[in-house]
C-alpha positions as CSV (number, residue, x, y, z in Angstrom):
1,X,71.3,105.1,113.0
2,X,69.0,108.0,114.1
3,X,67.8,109.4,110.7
4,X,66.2,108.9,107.5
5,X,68.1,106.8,105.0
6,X,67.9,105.8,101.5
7,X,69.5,103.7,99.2
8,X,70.3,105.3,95.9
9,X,71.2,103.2,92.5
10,X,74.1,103.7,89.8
11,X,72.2,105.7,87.7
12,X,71.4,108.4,90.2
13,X,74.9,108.9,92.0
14,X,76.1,111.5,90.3
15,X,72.8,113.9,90.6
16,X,72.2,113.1,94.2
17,X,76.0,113.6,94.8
18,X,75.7,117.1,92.6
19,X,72.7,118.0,94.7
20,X,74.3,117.3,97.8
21,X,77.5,119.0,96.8
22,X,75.7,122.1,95.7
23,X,74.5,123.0,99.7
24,X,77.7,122.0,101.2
25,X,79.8,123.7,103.3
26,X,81.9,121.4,104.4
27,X,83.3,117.5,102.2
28,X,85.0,114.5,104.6
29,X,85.8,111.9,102.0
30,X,87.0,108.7,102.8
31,X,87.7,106.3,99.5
32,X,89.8,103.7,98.6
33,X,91.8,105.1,95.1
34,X,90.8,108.9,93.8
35,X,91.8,109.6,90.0
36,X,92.3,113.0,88.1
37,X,88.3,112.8,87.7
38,X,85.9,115.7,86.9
39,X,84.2,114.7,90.0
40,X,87.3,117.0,91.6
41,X,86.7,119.5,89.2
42,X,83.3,119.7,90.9
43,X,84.8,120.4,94.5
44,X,87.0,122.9,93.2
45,X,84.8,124.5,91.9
46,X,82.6,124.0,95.5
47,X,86.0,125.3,96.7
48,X,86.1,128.9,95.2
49,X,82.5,129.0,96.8
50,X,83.8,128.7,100.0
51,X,83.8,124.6,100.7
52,X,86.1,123.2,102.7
53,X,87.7,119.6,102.6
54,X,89.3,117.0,104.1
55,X,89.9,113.6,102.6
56,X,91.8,110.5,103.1
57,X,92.5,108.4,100.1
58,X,94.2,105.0,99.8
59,X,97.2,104.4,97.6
60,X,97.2,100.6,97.5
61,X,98.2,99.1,94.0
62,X,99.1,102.8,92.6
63,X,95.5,102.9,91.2
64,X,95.5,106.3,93.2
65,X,96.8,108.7,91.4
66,X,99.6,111.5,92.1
67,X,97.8,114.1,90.1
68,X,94.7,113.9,92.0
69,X,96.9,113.7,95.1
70,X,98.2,116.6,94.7
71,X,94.5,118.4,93.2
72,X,92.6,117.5,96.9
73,X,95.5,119.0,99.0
74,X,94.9,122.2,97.1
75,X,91.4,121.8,98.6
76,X,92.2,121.0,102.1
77,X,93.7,118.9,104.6
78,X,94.7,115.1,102.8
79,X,95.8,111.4,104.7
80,X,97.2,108.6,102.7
81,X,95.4,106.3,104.3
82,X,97.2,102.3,103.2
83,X,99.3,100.8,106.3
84,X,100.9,97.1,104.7
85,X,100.4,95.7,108.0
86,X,96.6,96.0,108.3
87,X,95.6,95.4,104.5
88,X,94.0,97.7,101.3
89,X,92.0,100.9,103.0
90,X,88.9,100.0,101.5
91,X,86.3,102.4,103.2
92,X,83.6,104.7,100.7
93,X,82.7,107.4,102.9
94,X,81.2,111.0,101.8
95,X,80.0,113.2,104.4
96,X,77.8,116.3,103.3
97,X,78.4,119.1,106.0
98,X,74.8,121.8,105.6
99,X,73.7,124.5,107.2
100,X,71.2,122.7,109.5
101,X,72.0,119.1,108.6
102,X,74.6,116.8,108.1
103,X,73.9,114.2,105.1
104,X,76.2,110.8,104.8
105,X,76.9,108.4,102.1
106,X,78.2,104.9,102.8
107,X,79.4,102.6,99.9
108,X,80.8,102.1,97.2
109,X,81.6,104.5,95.0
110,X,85.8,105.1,94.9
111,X,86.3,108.9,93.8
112,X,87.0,108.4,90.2
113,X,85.1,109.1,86.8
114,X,83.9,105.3,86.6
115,X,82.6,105.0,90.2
116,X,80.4,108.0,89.2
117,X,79.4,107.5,85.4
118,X,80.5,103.3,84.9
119,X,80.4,101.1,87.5
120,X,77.4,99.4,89.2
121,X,77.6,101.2,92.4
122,X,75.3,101.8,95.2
123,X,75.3,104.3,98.3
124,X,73.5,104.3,101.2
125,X,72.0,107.7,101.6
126,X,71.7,108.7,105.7
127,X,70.7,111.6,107.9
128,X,73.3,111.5,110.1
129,X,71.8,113.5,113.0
130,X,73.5,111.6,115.6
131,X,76.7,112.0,114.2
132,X,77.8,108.2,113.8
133,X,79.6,108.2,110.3
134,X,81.5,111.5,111.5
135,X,82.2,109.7,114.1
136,X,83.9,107.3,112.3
137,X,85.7,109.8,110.0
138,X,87.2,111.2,112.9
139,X,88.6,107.8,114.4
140,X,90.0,107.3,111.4
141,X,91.3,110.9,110.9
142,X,93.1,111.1,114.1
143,X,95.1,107.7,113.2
144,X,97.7,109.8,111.5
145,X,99.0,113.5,110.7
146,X,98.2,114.8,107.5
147,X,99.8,114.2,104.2
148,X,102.3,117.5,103.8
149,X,104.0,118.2,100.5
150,X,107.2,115.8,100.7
151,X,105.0,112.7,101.7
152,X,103.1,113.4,98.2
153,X,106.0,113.6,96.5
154,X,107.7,110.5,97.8
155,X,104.4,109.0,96.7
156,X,104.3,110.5,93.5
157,X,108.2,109.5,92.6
158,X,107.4,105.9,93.6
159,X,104.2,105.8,91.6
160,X,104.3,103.9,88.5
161,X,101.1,103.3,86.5
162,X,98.9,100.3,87.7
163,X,99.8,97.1,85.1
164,X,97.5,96.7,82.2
165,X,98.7,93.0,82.6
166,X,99.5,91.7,85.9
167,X,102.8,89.9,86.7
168,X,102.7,86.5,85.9
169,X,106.1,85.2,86.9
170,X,106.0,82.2,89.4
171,X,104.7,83.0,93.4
172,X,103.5,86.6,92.1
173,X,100.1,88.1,93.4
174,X,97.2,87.5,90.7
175,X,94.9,89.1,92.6
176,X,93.5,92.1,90.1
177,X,93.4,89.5,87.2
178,X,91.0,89.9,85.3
179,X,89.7,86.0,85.3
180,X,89.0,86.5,88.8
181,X,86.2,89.7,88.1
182,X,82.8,89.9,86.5
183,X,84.0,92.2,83.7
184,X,86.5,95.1,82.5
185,X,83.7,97.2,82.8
186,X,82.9,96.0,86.7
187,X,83.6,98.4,89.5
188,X,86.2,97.1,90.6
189,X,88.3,97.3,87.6
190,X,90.6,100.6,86.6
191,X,91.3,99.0,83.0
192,X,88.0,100.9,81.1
193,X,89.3,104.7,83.2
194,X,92.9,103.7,82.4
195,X,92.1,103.8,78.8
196,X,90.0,106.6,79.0
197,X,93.2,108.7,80.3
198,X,94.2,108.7,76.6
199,X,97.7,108.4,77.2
200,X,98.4,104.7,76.4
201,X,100.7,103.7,74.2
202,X,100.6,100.9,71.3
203,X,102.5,99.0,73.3
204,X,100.2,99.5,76.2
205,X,97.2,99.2,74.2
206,X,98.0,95.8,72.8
207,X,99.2,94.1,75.9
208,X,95.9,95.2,77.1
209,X,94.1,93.4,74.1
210,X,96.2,90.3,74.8
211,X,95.2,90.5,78.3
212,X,91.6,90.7,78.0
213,X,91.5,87.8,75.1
214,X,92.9,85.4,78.3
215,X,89.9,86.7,80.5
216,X,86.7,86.7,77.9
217,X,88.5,83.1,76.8
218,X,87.7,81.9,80.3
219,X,84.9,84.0,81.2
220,X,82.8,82.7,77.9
221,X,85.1,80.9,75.8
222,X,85.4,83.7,73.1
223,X,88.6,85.1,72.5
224,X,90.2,88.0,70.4
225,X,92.3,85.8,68.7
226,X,92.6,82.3,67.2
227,X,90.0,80.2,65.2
228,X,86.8,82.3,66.2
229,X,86.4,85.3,68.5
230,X,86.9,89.2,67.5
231,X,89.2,88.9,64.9
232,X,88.2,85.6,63.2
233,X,84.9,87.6,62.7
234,X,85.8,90.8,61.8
235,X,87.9,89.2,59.2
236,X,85.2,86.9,58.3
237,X,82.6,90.0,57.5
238,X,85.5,91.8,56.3
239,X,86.4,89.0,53.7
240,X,82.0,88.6,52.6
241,X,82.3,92.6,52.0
242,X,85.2,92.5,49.6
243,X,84.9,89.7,47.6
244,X,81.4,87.9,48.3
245,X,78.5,88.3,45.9
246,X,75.8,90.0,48.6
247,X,72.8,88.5,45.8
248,X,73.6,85.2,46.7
249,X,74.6,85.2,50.4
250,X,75.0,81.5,52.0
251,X,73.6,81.3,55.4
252,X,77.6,81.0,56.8
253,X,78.0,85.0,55.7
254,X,74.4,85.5,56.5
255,X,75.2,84.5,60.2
256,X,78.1,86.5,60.4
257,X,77.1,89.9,59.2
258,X,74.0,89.5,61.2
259,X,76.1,88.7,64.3
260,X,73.7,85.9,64.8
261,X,74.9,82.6,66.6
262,X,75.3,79.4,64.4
263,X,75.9,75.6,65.4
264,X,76.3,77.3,69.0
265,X,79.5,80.0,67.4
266,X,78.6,82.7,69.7
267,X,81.6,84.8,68.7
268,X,79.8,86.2,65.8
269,X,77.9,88.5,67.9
270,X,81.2,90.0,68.4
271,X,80.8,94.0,67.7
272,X,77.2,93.7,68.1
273,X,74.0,91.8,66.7
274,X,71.5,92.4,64.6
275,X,67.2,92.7,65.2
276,X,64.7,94.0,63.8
277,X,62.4,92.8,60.7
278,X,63.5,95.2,57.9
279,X,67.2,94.8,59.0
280,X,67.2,91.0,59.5
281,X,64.5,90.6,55.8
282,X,67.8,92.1,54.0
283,X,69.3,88.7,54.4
284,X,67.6,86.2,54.6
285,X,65.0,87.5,52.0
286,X,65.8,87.5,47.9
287,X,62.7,89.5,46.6
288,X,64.4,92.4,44.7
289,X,63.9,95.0,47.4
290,X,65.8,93.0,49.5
291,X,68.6,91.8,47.1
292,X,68.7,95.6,46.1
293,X,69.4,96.7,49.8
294,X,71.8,94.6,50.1
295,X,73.6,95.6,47.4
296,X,73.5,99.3,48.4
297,X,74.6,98.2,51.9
298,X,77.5,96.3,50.1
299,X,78.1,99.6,47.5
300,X,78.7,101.5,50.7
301,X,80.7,99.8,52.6
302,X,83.0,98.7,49.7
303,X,83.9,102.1,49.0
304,X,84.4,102.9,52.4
305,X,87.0,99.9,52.1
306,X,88.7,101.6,49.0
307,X,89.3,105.0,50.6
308,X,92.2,106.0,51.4
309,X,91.9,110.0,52.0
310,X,92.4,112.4,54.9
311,X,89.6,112.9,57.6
312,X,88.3,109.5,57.8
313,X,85.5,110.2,60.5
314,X,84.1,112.6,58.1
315,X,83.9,109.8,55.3
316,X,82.7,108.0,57.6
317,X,79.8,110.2,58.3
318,X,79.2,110.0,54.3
319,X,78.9,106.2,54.9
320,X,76.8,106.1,58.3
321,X,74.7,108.7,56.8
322,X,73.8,107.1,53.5
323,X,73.4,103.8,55.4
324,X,71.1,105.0,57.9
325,X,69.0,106.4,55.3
326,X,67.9,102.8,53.9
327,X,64.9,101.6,56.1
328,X,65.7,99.7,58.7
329,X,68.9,99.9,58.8
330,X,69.3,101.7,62.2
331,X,72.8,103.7,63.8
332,X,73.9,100.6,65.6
333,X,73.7,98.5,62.3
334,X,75.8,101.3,60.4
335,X,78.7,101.9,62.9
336,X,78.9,97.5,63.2
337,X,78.8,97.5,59.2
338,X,81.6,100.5,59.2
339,X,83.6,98.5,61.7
340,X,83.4,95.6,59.8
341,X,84.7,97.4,56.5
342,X,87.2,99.7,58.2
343,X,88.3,97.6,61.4
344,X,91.4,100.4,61.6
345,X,89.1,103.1,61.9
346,X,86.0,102.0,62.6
347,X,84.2,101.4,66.0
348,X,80.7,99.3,66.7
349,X,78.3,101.0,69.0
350,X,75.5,98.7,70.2
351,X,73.4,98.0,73.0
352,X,76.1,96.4,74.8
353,X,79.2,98.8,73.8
354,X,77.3,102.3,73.8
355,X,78.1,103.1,77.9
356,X,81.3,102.0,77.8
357,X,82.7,103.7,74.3
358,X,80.7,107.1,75.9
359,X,82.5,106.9,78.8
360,X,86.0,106.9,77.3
361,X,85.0,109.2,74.8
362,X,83.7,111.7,77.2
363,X,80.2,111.7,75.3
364,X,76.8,110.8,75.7
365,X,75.9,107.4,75.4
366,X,72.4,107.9,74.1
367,X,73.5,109.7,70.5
368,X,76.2,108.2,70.1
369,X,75.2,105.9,67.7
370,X,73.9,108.9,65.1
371,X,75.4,110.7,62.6
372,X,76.2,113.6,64.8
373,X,78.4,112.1,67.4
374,X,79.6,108.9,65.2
375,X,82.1,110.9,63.6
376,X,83.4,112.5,66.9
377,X,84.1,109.1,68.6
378,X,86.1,108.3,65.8
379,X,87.6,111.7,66.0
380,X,88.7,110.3,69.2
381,X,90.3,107.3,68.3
382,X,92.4,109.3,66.1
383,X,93.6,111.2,68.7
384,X,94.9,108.2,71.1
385,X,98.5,107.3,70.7
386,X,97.8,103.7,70.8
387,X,96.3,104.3,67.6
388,X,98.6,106.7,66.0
389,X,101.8,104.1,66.9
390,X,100.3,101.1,65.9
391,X,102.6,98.9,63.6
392,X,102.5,98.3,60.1
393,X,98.7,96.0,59.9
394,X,100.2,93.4,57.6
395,X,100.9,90.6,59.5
396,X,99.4,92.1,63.1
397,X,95.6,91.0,63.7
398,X,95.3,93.5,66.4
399,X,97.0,96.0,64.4
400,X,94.8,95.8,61.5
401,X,91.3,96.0,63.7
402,X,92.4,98.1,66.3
403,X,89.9,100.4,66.2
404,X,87.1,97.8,66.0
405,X,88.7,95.9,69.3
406,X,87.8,98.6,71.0
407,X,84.7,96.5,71.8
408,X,86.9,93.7,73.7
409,X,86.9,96.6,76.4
410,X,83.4,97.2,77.3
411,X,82.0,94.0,75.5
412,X,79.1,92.9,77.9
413,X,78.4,88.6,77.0
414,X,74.2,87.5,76.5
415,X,73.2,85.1,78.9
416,X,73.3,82.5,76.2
417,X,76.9,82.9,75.4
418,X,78.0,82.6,79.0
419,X,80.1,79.5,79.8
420,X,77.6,77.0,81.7
């Protein structure tokens, strides 16, 4: 390579790719899958400024889809790039045509909403003076004519949406399982931007659930189901906020509302744990401010079990906000106490949920935890159809929390609870 080159991290793809964009005359993008992202909504609005664009996308798997498809042809000229015989198209190419420069990324963002706001990604940033990458777009451009109309159709009428769960029946291809990848969060996993869609069904939704209790069972032996794991805690908390006298807490409840690990039970760290000297003197303290926070906590939350009204999120804002006024009970604390009272309706946002919930919420992660945005992410759940054609609770786990499992999606496991 003849030019400069530099190696850019997750957490400044999107910017670099903006600036990039934003002096462009002319896009060649190479990528594996594209979805109906608003990283497209960026090029066509490059577009009306008088961009060009050509791309070539892989279809393998379906986890390309037809909308998108159909968005980059408006743009320009489009190959479908997946031939069976000679495996996945896998290439992440973005080549940024200036007016007196030509500026190349290689790897590994895909062009969907994840790859540019999720994932752990990185690119390699290179002055491509001597031409080399668009070189290599143009081998693989001339392979094949253009994508017309009726080849995008065909595509689009054999599309079906990528399995939440993946065939199991005997001699089928396990491949995308889930046991086999770092995370549901990882990059190389459409489950999180599947979700985020907000089209899934109950059906969909729970199947998912089911899924992902297999994979965190074998990644670090907690499950959402069974004798411990999401639900098993959740019920647990749910159970000490009913009916358990908070004055007299034994250090069983006092390890599960705090999310803290006991006799090596990792699972009640499940929707978050809880730090911090004020927050953790609550419990295990019984001087009478302490007892007497506690019993506010409780007083709160118990009501919030009770109510049965319209507009939930904005009781729940009531509830966050009178929680986060006791000191040291921070945002994280009240949404994992909210989801603990009100596992229907109620979500958990914590160090390790916060990117994850953002991103399918289409919000920023680092408010979402206050009393501005809580409400509005549970504004969103509202709004999903999984939620809205749930079962009757009695007698379904997932049912009855599925607000609060939300956090079996974008749950990230401490080192300690990892299986050795």
């Amino acid at each position: 390579m003849g030019g400069a080159m530099r190696l850019i991290a997750s957490d400044k793809i999107r910017q670099c790719f903006e600036e990039n964009l934003s002096v462009s005359r002319h896009l060649d993008v190479a990528v594996a899958w594209a979805t109906d992202c608003d990283i497209i909504t960026l090029l066509e609005q490059r577009h009306k400024a008088g961009m060009t664009l050509r791309s070539i996308v892989g279809t393998s798997r379906n986890f390309t889809y037809p909308r998108a498809l159909f968005k980059l042809a408006k743009l320009g000229a489009i190959q479908l790039a997946d031939d069976p015989k000679k495996g996945i198209f896998h290439k992440k190419i973005y080549i940024f045509y200036k007016k007196s420069k030509v500026t190349a990324w290689v790897g590994s963002p895909n062009l969907t909403a994840s790859a540019f706001g999720q994932n752990a990604e990185a690119v390699l940033e290179i002055d491509d003076q001597a031409g080399e990458v668009a070189a290599l777009f143009e081998k693989l451009w001339q392979k094949k004519p253009a994508a017309n109309n009726e080849c995008l159709q065909a595509y689009a009428a054999d599309w079906k949406r990528p399995p939440v769960v993946p065939d199991e029946k005997a001699g089928s291809d396990k491949s995308e399982s889930f046991n086999k990848r770092k995370s549901p969060a990882s990059a190389s996993n459409p489950l999180l931007e599947e979700l985020a869609r907000g089209d899934w069904s109950w059906r969909e939704y729970e199947a998912a659930i089911k899924f992902l209790h297999r994979h965190w069972k074998l990644e670090v032996n907690i499950g959402v189901t069974g004798q411990s794991g999401w639900v098993a805690t959740i019920k647990r908390c749910n159970t000490i906020i009913r009916d358990t006298d908070w004055a007299t807490l034994d250090q069983e409840d006092i390890s599960y509302m705090l999310g803290q690990p006991l006799h090596n039970d990792y699972s009640r760290g499940c929707l978050g744990r809880m730090s911090g000297r004020i927050a953790l003197g609550f419990f295990h303290s019984n001087k009478k401010h302490a007892v007497n926070s506690r019993l506010k906590i409780r007083g709160i939350l118990r009501d919030l079990q009770k109510y049965s009204g319209p507009n939930f999120p904005k009781r729940a804002e009531k509830a966050f906000r009178e929680l986060t006024d006791i000191d040291g009970v921070a945002g994280a604390i009240a949404s994992r106490f909210i989801a603990l009272a009100r596992p229907d309706r109620g979500v958990s946002v914590n160090d390790g949920s916060m990117r994850g919930l953002a991103f399918l919420a289409n919000m920023a992660p680092t408010t979402l935890d206050t009393v501005g945005n809580y409400p509005a992410l549970l504004e969103w759940v509202e709004q999903q159809p999984w939620f809205n054609n749930a079962p009757r609770a009695v007698g379904n786990d997932i049912a009855w929390a599925r607000a609060a499992l939300l956090d079996v999606f974008v749950y990230k496991p401490v080192q300690s609870s990892k299986r050795k």
